[in-house]
C-alpha positions as CSV (number, residue, x, y, z in Angstrom):
1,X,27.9,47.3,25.3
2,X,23.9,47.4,24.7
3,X,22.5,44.7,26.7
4,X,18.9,42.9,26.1
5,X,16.9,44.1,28.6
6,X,18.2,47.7,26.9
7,X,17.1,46.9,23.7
8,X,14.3,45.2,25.0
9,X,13.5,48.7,26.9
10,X,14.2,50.4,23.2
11,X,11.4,48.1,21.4
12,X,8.8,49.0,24.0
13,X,9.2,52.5,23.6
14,X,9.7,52.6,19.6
15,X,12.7,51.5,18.0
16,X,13.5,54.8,16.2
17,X,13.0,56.8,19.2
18,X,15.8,55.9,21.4
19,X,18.3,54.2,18.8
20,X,18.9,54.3,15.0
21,X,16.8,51.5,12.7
22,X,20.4,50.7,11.6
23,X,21.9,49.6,15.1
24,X,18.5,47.9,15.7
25,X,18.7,46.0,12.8
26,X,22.3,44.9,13.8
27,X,21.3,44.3,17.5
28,X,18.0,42.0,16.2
29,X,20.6,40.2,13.8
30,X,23.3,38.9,17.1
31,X,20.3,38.1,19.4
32,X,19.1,36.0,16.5
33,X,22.1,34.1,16.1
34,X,22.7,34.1,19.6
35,X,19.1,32.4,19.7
36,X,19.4,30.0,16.8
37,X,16.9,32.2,14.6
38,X,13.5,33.8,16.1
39,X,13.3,35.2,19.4
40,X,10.8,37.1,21.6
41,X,11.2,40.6,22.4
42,X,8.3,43.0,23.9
43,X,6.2,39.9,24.5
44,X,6.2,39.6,20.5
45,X,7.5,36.9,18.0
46,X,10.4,39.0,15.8
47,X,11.6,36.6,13.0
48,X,15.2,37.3,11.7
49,X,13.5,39.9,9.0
50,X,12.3,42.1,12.0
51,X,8.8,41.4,11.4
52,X,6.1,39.7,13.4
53,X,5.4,35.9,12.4
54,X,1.4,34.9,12.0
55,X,0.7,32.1,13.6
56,X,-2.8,30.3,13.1
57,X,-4.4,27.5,15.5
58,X,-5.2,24.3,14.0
59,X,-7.7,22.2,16.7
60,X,-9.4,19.9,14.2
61,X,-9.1,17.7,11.5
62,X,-8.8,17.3,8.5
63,X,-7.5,21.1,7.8
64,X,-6.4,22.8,4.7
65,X,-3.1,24.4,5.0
66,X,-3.3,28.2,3.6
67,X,-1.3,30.5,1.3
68,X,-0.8,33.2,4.3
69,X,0.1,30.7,6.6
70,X,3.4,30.6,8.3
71,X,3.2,28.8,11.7
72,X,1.2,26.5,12.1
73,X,0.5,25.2,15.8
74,X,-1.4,21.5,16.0
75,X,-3.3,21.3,18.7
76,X,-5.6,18.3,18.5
77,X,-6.4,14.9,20.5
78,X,-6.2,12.7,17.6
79,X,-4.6,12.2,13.9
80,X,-4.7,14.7,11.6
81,X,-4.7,15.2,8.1
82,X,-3.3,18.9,6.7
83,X,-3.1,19.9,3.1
84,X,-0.8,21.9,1.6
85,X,-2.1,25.1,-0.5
86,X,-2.7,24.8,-3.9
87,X,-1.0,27.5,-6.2
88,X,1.4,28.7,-3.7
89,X,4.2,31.7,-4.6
90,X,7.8,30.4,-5.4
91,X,9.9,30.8,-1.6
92,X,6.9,30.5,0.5
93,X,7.8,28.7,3.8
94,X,5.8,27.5,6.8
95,X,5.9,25.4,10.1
96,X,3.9,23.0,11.3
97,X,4.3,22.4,14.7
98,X,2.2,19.5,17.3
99,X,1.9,21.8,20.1
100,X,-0.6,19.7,22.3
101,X,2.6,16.6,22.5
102,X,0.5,14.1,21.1
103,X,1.9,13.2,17.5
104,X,3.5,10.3,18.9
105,X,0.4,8.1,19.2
106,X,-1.9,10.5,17.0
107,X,0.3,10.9,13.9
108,X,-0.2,14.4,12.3
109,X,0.5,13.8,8.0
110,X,0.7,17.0,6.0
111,X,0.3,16.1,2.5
112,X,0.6,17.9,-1.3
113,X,-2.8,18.2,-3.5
114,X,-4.2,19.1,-6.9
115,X,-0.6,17.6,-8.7
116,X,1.8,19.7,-7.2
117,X,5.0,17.2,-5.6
118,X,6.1,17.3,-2.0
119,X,9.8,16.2,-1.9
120,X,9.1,14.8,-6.3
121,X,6.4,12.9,-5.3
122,X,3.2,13.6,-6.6
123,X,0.6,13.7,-3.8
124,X,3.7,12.9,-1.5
125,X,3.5,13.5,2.6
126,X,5.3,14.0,5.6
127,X,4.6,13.0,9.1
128,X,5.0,14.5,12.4
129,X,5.0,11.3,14.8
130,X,7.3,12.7,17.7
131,X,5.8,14.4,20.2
132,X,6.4,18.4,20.0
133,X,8.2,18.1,16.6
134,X,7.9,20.4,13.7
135,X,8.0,20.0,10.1
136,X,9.2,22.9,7.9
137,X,8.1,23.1,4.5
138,X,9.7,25.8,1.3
139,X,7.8,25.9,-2.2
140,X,10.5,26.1,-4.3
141,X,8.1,27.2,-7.6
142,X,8.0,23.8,-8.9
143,X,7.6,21.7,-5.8
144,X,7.5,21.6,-1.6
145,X,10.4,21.0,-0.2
146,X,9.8,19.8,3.4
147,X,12.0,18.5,6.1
């Protein structure tokens, strides 16, 4: 039976050099649902595709989300306002996420622009009032989808 420290032990020397890509695919796919989705391994964020996750700083206000965002991490002492891209592709997903525990009295809204809905309303918005809460948002190539 592989254990995680072993396939830890496998990613820092190379995946391919000590086991197949096949049985590492496999392995990546039980530790993620044995970990509810993502997981660290090396030190590094591996998402249930395998592949890193980018994740961009946000320590001011207001901020424009981008099209090459995917986690988002709110760091700032006071409300803030986020955008949502304009002209995003159809399945594009990304996390916003109120990393410095403050949205409970500084209320983080993440709202749609330029006519695009968020949940069918035009210029519709979410808020992240909870303290180290995350909202997850999915273009569906008419509309966001958030939760």
């Amino acid at each position: 039976m592989t254990t995680y420290r072993q396939l830890q032990r496998a990613s820092d020397q190379g995946f391919s050099k000590q086991w197949g890509d096949g049985l590492i695919r496999d392995l990546k796919a039980i530790f993620a649902g044995l970990f509810g989705g993502d997981f660290t391994l090396g030190g590094k964020l591996i998402t249930i595709s395998g592949r890193i996750a980018k994740l961009r700083l946000v320590t001011a206000t207001p901020d424009t989300l981008r099209l090459d965002d995917e986690y988002v991490d709110v760091n700032v002492a006071s409300a803030v306002a986020m955008t949502l891209p304009l002209n995003p592709t159809m399945g594009q997903m990304l996390v916003v996420y109120d990393s410095s525990g403050n949205a409970g009295v500084n209320i983080i809204t993440i709202s749609a622009a330029g006519g695009i809905t968020l949940n069918g309303a035009v210029a519709g918005n979410l808020k992240i009032d909870v303290a180290y809460h995350s909202r997850r948002f999915l273009y569906n190539g008419s509309q966001w989808i958030g939760s």
